[in-house]
C-alpha positions in Angstrom: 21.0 21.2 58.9 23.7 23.8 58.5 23.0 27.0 57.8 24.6 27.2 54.7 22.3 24.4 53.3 19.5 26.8 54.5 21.0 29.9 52.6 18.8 31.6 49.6 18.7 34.8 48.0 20.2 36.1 44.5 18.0 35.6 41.6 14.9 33.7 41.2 13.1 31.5 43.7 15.7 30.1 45.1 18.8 31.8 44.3 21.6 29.2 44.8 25.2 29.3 42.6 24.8 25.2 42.5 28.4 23.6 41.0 28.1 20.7 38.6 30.4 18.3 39.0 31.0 16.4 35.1 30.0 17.5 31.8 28.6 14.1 30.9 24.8 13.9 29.2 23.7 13.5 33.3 25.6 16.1 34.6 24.7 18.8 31.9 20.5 17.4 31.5 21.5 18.2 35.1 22.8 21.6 34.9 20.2 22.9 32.7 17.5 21.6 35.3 19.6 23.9 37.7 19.3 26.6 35.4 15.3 26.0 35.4 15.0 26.0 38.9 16.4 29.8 39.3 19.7 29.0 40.4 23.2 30.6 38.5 25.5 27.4 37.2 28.8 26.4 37.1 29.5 22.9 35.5 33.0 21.5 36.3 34.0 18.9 32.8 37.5 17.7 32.6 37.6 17.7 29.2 38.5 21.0 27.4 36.8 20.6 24.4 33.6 20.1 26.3 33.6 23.2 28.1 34.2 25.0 24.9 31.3 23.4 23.0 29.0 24.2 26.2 30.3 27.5 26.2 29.0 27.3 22.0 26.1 26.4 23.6 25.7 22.2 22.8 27.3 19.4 24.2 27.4 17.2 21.0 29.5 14.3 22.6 27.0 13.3 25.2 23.7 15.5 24.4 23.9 15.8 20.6 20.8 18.2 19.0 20.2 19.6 22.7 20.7 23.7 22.8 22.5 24.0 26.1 21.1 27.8 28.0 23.8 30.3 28.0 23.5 30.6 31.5 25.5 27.5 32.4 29.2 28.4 32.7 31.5 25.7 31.8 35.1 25.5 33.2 38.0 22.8 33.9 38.8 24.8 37.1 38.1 23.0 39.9 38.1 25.7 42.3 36.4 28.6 39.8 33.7 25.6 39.7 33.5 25.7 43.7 34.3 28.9 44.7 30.7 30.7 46.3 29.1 27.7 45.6 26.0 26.8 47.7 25.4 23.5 46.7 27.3 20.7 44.9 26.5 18.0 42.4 28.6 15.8 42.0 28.0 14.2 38.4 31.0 12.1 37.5 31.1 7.9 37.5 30.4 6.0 40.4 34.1 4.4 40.2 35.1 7.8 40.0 34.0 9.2 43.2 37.0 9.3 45.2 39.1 10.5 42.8 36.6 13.9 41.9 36.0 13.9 45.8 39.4 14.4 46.8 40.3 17.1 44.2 37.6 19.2 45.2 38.6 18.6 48.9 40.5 22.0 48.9 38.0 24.2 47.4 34.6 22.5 49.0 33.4 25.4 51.1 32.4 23.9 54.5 28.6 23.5 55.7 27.4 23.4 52.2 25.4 20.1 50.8 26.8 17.9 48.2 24.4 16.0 46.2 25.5 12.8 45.0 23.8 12.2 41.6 25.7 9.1 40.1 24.6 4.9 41.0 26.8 2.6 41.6 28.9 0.8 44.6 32.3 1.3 44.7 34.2 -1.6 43.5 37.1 -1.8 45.3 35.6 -2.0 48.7 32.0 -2.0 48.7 31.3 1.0 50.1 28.1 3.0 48.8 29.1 6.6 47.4 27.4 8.6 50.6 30.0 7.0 52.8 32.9 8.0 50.3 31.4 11.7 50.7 31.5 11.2 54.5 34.4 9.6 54.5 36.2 12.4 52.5 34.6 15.9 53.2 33.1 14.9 56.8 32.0 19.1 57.1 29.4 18.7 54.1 26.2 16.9 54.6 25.6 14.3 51.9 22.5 13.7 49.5 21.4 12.0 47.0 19.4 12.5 43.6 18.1 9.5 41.8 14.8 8.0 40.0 13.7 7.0 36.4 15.5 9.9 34.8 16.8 9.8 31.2 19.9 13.0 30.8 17.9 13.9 27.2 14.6 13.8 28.6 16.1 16.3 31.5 18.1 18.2 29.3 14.6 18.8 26.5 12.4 20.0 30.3 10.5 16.4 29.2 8.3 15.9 32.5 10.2 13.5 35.0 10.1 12.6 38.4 12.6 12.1 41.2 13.7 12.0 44.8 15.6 13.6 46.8 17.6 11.8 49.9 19.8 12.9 53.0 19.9 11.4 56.1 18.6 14.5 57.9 14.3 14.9 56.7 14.9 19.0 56.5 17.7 18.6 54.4 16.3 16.5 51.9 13.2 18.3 51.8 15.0 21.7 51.3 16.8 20.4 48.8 14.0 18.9 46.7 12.0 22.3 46.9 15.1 24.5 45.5 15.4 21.5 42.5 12.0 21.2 41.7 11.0 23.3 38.2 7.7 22.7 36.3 8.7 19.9 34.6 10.8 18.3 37.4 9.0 17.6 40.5 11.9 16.1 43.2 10.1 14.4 46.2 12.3 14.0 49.1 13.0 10.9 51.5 15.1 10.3 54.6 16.0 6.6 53.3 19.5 7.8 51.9 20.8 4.2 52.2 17.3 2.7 50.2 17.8 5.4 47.9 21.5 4.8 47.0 20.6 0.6 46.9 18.2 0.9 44.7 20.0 3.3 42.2 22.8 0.8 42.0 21.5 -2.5 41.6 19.2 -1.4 39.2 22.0 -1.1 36.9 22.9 -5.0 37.3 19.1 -5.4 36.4 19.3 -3.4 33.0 22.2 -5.6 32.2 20.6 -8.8 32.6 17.1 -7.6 31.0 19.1 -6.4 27.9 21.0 -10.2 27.9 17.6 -11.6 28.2 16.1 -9.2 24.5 19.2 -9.6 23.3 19.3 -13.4 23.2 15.9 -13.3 21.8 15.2 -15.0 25.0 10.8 -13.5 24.9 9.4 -10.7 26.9 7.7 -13.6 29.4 11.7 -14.2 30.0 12.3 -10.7 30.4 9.3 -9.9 32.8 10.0 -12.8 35.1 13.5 -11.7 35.8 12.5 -7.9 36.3 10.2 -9.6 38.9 12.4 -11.9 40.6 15.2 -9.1 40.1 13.3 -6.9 42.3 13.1 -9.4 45.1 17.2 -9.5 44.9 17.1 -5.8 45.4 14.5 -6.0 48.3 17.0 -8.5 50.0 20.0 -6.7 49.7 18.3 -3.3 50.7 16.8 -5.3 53.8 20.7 -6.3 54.6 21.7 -2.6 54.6 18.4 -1.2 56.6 16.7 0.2 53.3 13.1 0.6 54.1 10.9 -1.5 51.6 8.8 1.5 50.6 11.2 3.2 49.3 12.1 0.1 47.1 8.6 0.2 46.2 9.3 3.6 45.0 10.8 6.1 42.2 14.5 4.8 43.6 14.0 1.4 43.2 10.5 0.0 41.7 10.4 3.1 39.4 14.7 3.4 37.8 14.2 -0.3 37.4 11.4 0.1 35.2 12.7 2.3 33.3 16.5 1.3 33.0 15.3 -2.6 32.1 12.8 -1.5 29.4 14.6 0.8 26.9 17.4 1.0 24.8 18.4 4.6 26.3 19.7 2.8 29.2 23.7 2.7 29.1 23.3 -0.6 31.0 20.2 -2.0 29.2 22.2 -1.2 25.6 25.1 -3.0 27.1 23.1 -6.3 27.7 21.4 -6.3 24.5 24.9 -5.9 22.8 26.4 -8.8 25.4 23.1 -10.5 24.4 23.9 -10.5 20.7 27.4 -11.5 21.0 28.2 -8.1 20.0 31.7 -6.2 20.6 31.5 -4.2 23.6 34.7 -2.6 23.6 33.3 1.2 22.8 30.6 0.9 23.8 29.3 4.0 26.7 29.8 3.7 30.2 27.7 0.8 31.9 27.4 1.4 35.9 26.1 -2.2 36.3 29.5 -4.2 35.2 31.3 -2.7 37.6 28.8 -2.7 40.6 27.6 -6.3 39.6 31.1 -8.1 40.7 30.5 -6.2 44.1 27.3 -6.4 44.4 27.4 -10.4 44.0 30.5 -10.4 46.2 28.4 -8.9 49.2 25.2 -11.2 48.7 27.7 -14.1 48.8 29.8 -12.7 52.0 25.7 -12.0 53.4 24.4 -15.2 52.6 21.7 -13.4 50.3 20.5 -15.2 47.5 20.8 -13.4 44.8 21.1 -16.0 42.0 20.6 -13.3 38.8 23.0 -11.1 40.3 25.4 -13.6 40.6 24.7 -14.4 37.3 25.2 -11.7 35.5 28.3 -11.0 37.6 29.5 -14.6 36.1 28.6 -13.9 32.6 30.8 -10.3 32.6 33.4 -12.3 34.1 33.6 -14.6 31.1 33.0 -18.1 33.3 29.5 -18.5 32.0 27.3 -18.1 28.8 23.9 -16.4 28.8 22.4 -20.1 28.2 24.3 -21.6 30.8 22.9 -18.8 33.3 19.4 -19.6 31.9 19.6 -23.1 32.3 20.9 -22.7 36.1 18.4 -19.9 37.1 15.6 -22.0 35.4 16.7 -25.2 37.1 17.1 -24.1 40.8 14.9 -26.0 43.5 11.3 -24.8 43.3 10.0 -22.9 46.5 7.1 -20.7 46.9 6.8 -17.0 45.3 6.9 -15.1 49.0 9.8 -17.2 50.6 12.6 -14.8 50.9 
């Protein structure tokens, strides 16, 4: 670990200036968990009229009725955002990645971690968001923050529970100390790949269980493909060396949960309006429609069954219906529970 990701001081217990990258519901819930931790804020949003209403003190686009502290400091300055900063977030879309990664490029000071917070694979090539980091700002080691987090219940100091990953143990434990506030505890892990797998294919999961409620399909329906979902997610991590406990965990087990189970998920919402035959044009920003093309595209390269992923993957494409998915999933030969 570098000794920048080491640094403390300034005020309270941990003394970081941490930069938020987007001024998103996440990345501000986010910022204002920051805040609670003792570190000073800087939150990077594209949008102008964002950084004015934070600097107002709400963000009524993404986290209406939420007071947001006057210690965050919002700006569309990439480098005032970066400058003297200790530790990065990086808050923005998953599809967005590259794009926010290589504008910082010139202002990321060297050493110092960056924190990847958004879930998702990258659609163009399959690669997961830690190796776009790598790939991009090689001097900066790479985390990542994930678990069954909602931005409101974040952004209101609601109690919630995450972890934190980074290839090197110190690292990720460091991190998850300086995060952790009274009503966010942040465990840490060493499974950055299991972390970032499970984050991402949860998504495609939300889509499919809010397909399932919103074709009025029964909860049995519902329950049995969160199951069987969770298998496809143990297979896939197993392909790219995730360790099954942390599946089992707050990453995986725990985001899945949460995502497939309520409304408040972007990607649940999605389903249950692609359930209804709803319009979905306007609708917010679903992770899992993007990530569910790749994600079926490397089972299939693999040779991983993953027949709900593909499904869902089929249905966003337009070449099936829900009840033609159904139908298929429901008909497939019958094999015991265990055989994976």
């Amino acid at each position: 670990m570098t000794d920048r990701a080491m640094k403390g001081g300034g005020p309270g217990k941990s003394g970081w200036h941490v930069a938020v990258l987007g001024g998103g519901a996440w990345g501000t819930a986010l910022a204002l968990a920051m805040l609670r931790a003792g570190h000073t804020v800087r939150l990077f949003a594209r949008d102008p009229e964002t950084v004015a209403a934070i600097g107002r003190g709400e963000n009524p686009r993404y986290l209406p009725g939420i007071a947001i502290a006057p210690g965050i400091k919002a700006t569309s300055d990439m480098e005032a955002a970066l400058t003297g900063a200790d530790c990065v977030l990086t808050v923005t879309p998953a599809q967005a990645l590259r794009a926010t990664l290589a504008a910082a490029r010139d202002h990321m000071p060297a050493g110092i971690p960056l924190v990847l917070c958004a879930k998702g694979i990258e659609r163009d090539t399959g690669a997961l968001l830690s190796a776009i980091a790598a790939e991009i700002l090689p001097p900066n080691p790479v985390a990542a923050l994930s678990g069954p987090s909602f931005a409101s219940d974040v952004a209101r100091g609601l109690p919630t529970a995450v972890v934190v990953a980074a290839g090197d143990e110190a690292l990720a434990a460091n991190l998850a100390a300086r995060f952790s506030a009274e009503n966010l505890r942040c465990y840490s892990s060493d499974d950055l790949i299991g972390v970032e797998i499970g984050g991402a294919l949860k998504n495609v999961f939300a889509i499919a269980a809010g397909a399932v409620t919103g074709a009025g399909l029964g909860a049995s329906a519902q329950a049995a493909m969160v199951t069987r979902g969770f298998v496809e997610l143990r297979r896939i991590g197993a392909a790219f060396g995730a360790r099954p406990e942390t599946l089992m965990g707050l990453s995986g087990l725990g985001d899945l949960l949460l995502t497939c189970s309520s409304a408040q998920s972007r990607n649940f919402a999605y389903g249950l309006a692609l359930g209804q035959g709803k319009a979905l044009s306007g609708l917010p920003l679903a992770e899992g429609v993007p990530t569910a093309a790749i994600a079926a595209r490397i089972a299939a390269e693999r040779e991983i069954d993953a027949p709900i992923i593909a499904a869902v993957a089929a249905i966003l494409d337009g070449t099936i219906t829900i009840g033609q998915a159904v139908t298929a999933l429901m008909t497939r030969p019958l094999k015991t529970e265990t055989n994976d």
